[in-house]
C-alpha positions as CSV (number, residue, x, y, z in Angstrom):
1,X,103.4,74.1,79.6
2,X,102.4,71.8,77.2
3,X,105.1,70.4,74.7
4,X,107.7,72.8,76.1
5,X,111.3,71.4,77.9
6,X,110.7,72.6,81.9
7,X,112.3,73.0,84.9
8,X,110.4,71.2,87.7
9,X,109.4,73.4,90.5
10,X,110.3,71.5,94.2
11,X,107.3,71.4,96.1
12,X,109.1,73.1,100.2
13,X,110.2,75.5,98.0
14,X,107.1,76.9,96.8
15,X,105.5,76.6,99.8
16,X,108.2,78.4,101.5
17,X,107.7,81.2,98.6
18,X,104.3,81.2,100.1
19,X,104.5,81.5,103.6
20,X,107.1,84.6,102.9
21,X,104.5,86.1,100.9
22,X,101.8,85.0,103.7
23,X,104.5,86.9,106.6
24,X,105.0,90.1,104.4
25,X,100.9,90.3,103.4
26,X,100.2,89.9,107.7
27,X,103.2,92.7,108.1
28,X,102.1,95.4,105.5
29,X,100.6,98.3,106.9
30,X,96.9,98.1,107.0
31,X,96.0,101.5,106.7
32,X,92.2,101.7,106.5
33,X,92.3,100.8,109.8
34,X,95.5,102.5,111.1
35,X,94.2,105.8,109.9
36,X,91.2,105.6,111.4
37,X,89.4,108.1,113.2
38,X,91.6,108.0,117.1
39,X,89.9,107.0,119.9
40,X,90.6,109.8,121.9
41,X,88.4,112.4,119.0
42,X,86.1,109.0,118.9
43,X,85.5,109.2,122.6
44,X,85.5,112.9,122.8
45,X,82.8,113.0,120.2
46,X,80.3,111.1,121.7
47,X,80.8,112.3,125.1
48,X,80.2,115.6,123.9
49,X,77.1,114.5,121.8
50,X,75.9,112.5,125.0
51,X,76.0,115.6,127.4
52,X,74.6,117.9,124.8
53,X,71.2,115.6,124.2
54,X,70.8,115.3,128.3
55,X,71.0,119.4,128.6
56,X,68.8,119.8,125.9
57,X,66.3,117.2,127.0
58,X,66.3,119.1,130.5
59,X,65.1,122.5,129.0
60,X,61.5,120.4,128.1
61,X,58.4,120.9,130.1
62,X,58.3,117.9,132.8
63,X,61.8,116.7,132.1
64,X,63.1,114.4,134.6
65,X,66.8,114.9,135.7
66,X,67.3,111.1,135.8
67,X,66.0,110.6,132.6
68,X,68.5,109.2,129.8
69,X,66.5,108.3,126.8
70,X,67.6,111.6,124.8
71,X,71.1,110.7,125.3
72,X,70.8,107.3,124.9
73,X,69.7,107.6,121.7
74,X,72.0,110.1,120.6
75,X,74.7,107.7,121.2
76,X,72.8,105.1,119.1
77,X,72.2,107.6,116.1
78,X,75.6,109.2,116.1
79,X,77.9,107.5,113.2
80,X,81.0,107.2,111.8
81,X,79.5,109.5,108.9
82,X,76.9,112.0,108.4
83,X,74.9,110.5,105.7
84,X,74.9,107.3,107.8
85,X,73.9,109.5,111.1
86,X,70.9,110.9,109.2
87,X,69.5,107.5,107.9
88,X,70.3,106.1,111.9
89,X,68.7,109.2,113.2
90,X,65.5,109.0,110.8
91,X,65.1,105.7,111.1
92,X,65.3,105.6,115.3
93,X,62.3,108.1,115.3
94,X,60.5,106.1,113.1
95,X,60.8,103.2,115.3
96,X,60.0,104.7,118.3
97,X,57.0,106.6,117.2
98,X,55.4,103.2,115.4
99,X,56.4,101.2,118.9
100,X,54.5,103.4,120.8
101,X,51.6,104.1,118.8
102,X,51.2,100.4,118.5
103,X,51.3,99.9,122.4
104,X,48.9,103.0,122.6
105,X,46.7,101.4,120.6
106,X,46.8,97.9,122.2
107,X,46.5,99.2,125.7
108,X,43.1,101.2,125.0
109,X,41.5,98.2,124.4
110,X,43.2,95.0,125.9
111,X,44.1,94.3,129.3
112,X,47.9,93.4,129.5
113,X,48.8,89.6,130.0
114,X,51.5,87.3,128.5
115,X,49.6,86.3,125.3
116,X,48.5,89.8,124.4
117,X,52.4,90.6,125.5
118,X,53.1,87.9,122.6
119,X,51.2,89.2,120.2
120,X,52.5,93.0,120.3
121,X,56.3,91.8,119.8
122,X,55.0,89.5,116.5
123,X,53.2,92.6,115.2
124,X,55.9,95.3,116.2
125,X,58.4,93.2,114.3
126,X,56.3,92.3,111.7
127,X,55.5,96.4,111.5
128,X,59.7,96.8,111.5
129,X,60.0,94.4,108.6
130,X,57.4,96.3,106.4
131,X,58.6,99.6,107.4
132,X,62.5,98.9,106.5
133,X,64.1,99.8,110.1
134,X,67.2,97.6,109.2
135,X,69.2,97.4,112.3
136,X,66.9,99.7,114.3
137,X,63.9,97.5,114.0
138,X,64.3,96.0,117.3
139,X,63.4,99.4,119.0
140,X,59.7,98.7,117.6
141,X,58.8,96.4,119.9
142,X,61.1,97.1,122.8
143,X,59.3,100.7,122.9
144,X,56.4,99.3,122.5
145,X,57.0,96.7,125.6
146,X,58.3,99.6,127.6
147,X,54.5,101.9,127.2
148,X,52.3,98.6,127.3
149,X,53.7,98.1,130.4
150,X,52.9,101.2,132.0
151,X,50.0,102.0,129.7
152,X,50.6,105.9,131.0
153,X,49.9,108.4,127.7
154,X,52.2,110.6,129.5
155,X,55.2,108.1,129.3
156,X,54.7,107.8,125.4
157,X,54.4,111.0,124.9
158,X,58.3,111.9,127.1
159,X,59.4,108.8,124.8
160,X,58.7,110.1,121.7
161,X,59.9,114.0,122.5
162,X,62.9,113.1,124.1
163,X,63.6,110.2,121.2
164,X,63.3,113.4,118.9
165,X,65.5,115.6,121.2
166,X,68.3,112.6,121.0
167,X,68.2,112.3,117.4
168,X,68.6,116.1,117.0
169,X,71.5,116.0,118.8
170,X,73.3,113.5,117.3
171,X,72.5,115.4,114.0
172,X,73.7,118.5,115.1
173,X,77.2,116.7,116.1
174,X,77.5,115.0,112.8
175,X,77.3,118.0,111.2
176,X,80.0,119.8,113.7
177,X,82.0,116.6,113.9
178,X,81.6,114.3,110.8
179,X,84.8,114.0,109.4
180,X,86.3,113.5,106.3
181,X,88.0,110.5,105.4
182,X,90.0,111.0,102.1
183,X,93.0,111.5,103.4
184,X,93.7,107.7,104.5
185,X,92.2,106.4,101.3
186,X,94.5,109.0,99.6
187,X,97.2,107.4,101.6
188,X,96.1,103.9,100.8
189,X,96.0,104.1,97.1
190,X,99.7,106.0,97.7
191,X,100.9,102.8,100.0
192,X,99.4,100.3,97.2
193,X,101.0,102.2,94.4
194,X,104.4,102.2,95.9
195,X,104.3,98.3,96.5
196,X,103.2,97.7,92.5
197,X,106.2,99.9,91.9
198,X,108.5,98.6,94.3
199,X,107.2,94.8,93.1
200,X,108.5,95.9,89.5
201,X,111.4,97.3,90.0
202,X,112.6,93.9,91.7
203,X,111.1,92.2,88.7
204,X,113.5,94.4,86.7
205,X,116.6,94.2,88.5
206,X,116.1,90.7,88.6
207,X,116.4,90.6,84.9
208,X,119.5,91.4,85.2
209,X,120.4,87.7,84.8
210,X,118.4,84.8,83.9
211,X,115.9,84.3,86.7
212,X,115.4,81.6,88.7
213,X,112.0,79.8,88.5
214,X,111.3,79.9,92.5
215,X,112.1,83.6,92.0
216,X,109.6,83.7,89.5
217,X,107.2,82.0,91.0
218,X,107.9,84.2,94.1
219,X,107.0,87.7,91.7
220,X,103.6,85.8,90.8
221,X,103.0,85.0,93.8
222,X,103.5,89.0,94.9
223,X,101.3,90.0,92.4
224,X,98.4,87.7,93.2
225,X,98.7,89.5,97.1
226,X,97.9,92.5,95.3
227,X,94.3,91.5,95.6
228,X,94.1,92.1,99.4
229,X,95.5,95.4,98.8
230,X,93.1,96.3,96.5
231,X,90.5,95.2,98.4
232,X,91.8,96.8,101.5
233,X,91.8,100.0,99.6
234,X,88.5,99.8,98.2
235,X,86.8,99.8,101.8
236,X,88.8,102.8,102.5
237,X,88.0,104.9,99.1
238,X,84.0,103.3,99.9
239,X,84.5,105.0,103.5
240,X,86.0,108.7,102.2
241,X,82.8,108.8,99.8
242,X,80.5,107.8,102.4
243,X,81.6,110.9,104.0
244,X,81.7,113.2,102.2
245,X,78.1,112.6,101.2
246,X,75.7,115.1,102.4
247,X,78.8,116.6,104.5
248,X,78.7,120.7,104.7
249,X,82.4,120.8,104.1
250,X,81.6,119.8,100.5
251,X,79.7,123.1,99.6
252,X,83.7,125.0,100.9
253,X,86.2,122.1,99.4
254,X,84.5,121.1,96.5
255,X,84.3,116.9,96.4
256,X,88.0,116.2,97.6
257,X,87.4,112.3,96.7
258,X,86.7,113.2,92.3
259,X,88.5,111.1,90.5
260,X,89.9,109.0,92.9
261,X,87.4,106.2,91.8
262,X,88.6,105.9,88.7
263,X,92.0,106.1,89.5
264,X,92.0,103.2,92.0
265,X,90.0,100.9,88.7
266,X,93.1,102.2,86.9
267,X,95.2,100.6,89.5
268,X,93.4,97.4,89.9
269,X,93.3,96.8,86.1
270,X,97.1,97.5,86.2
271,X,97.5,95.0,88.9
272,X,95.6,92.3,86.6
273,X,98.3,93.1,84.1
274,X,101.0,92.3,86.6
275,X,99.9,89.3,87.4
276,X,99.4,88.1,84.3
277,X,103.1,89.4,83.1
278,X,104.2,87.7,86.1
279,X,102.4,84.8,85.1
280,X,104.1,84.8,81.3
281,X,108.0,85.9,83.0
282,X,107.2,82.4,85.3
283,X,106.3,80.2,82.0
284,X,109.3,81.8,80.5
285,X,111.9,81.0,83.3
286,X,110.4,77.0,83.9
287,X,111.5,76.2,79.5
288,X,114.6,74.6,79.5
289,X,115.7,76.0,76.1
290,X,117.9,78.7,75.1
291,X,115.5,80.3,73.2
292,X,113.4,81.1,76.2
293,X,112.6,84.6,75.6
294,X,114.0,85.7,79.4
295,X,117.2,83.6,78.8
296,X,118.2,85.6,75.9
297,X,120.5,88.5,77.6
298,X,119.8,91.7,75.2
299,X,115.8,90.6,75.4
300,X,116.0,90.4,79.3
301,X,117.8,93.6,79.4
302,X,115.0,95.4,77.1
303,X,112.4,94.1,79.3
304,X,114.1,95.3,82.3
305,X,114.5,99.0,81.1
306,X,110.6,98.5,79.9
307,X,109.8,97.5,83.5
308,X,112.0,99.9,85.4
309,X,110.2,102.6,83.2
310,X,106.6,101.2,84.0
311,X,107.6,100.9,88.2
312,X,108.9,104.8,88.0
313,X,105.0,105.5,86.1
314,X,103.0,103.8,88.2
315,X,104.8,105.7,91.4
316,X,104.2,109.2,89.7
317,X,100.6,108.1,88.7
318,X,100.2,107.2,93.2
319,X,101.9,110.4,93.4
320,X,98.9,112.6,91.3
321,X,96.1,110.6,92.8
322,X,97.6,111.5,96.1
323,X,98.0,115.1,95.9
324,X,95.5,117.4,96.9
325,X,93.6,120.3,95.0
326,X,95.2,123.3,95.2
327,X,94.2,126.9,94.6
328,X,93.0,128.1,91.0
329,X,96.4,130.1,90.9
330,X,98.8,127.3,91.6
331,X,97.5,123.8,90.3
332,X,98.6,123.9,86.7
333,X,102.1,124.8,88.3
334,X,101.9,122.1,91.5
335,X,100.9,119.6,89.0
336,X,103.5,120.3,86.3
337,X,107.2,118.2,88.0
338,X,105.1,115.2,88.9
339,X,102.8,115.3,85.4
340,X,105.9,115.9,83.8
341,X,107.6,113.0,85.6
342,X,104.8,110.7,84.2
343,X,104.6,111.6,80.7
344,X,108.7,111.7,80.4
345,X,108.9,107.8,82.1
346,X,105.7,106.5,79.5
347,X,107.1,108.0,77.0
348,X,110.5,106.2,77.4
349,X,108.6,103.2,77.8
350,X,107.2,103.2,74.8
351,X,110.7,103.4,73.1
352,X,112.3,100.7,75.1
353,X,108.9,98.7,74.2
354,X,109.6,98.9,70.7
355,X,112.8,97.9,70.3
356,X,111.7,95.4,72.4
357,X,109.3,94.6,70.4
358,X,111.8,94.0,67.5
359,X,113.5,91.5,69.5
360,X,110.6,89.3,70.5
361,X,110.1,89.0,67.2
362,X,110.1,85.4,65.7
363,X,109.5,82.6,63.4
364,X,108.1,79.6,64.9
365,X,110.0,77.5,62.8
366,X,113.2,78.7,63.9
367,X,112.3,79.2,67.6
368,X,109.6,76.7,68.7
369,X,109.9,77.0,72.4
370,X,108.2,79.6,73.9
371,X,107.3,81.4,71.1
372,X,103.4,82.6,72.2
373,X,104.9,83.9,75.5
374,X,107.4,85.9,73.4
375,X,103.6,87.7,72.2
376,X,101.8,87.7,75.7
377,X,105.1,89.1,77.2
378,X,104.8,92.1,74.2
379,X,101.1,92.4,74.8
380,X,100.7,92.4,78.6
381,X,103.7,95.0,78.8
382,X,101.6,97.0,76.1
383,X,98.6,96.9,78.2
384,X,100.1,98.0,80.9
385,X,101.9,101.4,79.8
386,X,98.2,101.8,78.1
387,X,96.6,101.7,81.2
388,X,98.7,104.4,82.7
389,X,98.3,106.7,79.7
390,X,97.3,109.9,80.1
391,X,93.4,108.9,78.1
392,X,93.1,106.6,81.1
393,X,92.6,110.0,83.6
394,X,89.8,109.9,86.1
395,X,87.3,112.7,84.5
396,X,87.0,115.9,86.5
397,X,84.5,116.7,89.1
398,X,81.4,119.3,88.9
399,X,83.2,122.3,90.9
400,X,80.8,124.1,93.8
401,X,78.8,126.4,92.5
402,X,79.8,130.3,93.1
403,X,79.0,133.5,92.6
404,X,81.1,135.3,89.7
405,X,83.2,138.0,90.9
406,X,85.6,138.6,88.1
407,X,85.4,139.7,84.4
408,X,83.7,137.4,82.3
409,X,87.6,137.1,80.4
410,X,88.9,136.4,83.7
411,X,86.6,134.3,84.7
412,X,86.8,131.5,82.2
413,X,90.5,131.3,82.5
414,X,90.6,130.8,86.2
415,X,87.6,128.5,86.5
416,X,88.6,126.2,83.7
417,X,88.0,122.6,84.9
418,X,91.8,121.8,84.2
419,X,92.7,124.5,87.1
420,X,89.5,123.4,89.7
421,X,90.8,119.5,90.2
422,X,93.4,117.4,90.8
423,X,96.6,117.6,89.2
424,X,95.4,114.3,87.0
425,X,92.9,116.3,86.2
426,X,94.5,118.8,84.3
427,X,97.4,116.5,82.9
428,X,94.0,114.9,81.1
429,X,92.7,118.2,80.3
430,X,96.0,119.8,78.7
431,X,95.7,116.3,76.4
432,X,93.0,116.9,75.4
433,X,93.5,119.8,74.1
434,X,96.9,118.7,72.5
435,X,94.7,116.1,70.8
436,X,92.0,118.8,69.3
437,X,94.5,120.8,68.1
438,X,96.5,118.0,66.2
439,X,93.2,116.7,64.7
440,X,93.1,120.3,63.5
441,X,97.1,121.0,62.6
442,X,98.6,117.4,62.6
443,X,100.3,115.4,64.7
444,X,103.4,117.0,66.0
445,X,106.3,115.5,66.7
446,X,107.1,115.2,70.7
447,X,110.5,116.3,71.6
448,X,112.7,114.3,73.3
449,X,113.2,115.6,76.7
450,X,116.4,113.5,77.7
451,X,118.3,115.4,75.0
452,X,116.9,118.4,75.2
453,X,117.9,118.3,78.7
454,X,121.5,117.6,77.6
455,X,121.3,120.5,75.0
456,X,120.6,122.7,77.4
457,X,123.2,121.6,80.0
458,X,125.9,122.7,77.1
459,X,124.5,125.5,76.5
460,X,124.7,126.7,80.1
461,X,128.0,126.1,80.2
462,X,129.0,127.9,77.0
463,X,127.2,130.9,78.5
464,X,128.7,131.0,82.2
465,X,132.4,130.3,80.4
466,X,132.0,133.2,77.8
467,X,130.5,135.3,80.9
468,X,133.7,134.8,82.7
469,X,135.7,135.6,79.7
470,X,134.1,138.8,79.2
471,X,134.3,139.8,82.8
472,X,138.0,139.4,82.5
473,X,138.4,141.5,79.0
474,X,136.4,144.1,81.5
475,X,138.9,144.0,84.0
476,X,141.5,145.5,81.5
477,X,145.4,143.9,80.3
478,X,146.6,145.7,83.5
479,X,144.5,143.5,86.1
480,X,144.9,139.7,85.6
481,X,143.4,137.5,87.7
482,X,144.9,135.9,90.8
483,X,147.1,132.9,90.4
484,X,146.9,133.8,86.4
């Protein structure tokens, strides 16, 4: 940095900082593709589909028992999700029936020969393009070769029936079959929070003592992996949404993916402020000055509490995006411990972050080196406690639509929005009532649960000694107790 005293950074070593980052990042567990649908259900699946098309297309009139186009194309339609099943399945008829008509048409009035032969694969395709068959488009003209070549009516006609029958059946196993796939995403935004956790809990026992700059450059160079991660479990959350589109199971469960969208962009912009803390921690550790802000002990040891706070939120907040709805009876109390969790570990970060904030406090005059990084160290931590705060909470899902069978009382309180979703969904929705009632009453003071906690500790005690007390006064002067 400019104008600032610096260590210089060896080259091997930062490439060997590199390489271990490059050998963790190849042995991390990729889970989109670890938890993917197992080829034994994958193989069973289409089997089944397969055999089911071929029986079906034997119950038409004139159906051969050799003939394989049904199943053939039920293999073809049949997809790793419904919604992409129907759009296969829609668009393979549609190729098939424009193929055909076109050879149909061409046969009634030219003989076949290589040139005409030419000409019905340039229009076919050309008919694909303008129709939008995307990957199916090449079955336009290969049907089309297949019934110019015979030129039989009776050969287009079996083509396009048993193209139907196919497609039929590989609808009818999507919607048997299709799965859903929010679990692994669940699982993937669970695996990536526990590494942004893990990553700054090392950052703050590291702390502990004036850091190296390799080791450092080492957490920024962590942080910058996240990207993969992110990405990694963006194709999985893309995946879960793509099924549960047009999937029946959604009309039972409700939308089992709500909120997880927003809660991964929480994630990713948390990430951004990791890096970019990473980034100012790095700066810090290269200025050769004893006024470097992480070479001052009582300032590294505020910013390690700050950080050991911020790594046990950001596991809690993995933690809520990660557990599943529960019945109207029992979320508000499955997702108390864990909500509870996060609002006691944000809330002690915002203490630790103000007296930190008193301590990175400065004049340039008296402090020249390193000075700004004493305010980007302040304002990336800020931003990232913000992130996780409870305003931040993915908004809640539309629940299924049902019929009402209790009181209109009863009703309301059991159907509330807070009790239908996720647990994050009603930590947001209890804040936000907190916050209307304190724009109404005031702001009230929160208490603080640590000591609380103590309190009531003593108080136990108090209670269980005077209980014994009185049990002894019961037992009368006569009886005292053993080894009295």
């Amino acid at each position: 940095m400019k104008g600032f005293p610096v260590h210089p950074a060896p080259g091997e070593n930062v490439g060997e900082v590199a390489k271990a980052v490059a050998r963790r990042q190849a042995e991390q567990l990729t889970l989109v593709r670890r938890r993917a649908q197992p080829a034994a259900v994958y193989i069973a699946r289409l089997t089944a589909t397969a055999v089911f098309a071929y029986l079906l297309a034997l119950q038409l009139p004139g159906g051969s028992s050799r003939d394989i186009v049904a199943p053939l194309t039920a293999l073809l339609v049949a997809q790793a999700t419904l919604f992409h099943t129907i759009g296969s399945a829609f668009r393979r008829v549609a190729a098939v029936t424009a193929g055909v008509l076109a050879a149909v048409a061409v046969a009634a009035y030219v003989p076949f020969s290589w040139w005409v032969l030419g000409l019905l694969v340039a229009g076919t395709l050309a008919l694909g393009i303008v129709l939008r068959l995307r990957e199916e488009i090449l079955e336009v003209p290969i049907s089309a070769m297949l019934i110019f070549s015979t030129g039989s009516h009776a050969a287009a006609t079996s083509r396009i029936t048993e193209t139907l029958v196919g497609a039929a059946a590989g609808l009818a196993a999507g919607l048997v079959f299709a799965p859903l796939r929010v679990q692994p995403a669940k699982e993937a935004i669970g695996e990536l929070s526990r590494q942004m956790a893990d990553l700054l809990g090392q950052m703050a026992e590291g702390l502990a003592e004036a850091p190296d700059p390799r080791r450092a450059a080492e957490w920024l160079d962590r942080t910058r992996a996240l990207r993969g991660e992110i990405e990694r479990v963006d194709d999985a959350l893309a995946q879960a949404e793509e099924s549960v589109r047009l999937n029946p199971r959604r009309l039972r469960l409700g939308d089992p993916a709500a909120g997880l969208r927003e809660g991964v962009d929480t994630l990713e912009r948390a990430a951004t402020d990791m890096r970019v803390l990473a980034r100012s921690v790095a700066d810090s550790a290269r200025i050769d000055s004893e006024h470097s802000p992480v070479r001052e002990a009582e300032t590294r040891a505020r910013l390690a509490a700050v950080l050991s706070e911020l790594s046990a939120a950001v596991r809690a907040y993995g933690q809520l995006l990660e557990t599943d709805p529960v019945s109207a009876d029992f979320a508000s109390f499955a997702a108390e411990p864990i909500a509870e969790v996060l609002e006691d570990h944000l809330e002690e970060a915002q203490r630790q972050q103000d007296q930190l904030a008193d301590l990175l406090s400065t004049d340039p005059a008296e402090r020249p080196e390193g000075w700004q990084l004493r305010g980007e160290i302040l304002a990336h931590v800020d931003r990232l406690r913000s992130e996780l705060e409870p305003g931040q909470l993915p908004a809640p899902a539309p629940a299924p639509a049902k019929p009402p069978l209790l009181a209109p009382s009863r009703l309301t309180s059991s159907l509330a929005p807070s009790r239908l979703g996720p647990p994050l969904l009603a930590l947001r929705e209890r804040h936000r009532e907190e916050h209307h009632r304190e724009a109404a009453t005031g702001p009230r003071r929160r208490p603080n649960r640590a000591a609380l906690r103590v309190r009531a500790k003593r108080t136990a005690s108090r209670v269980r000694a005077r209980r014994s007390r009185l049990a002894g006064v019961a037992r009368g002067p006569g009886r005292r107790p053993s080894g009295g």
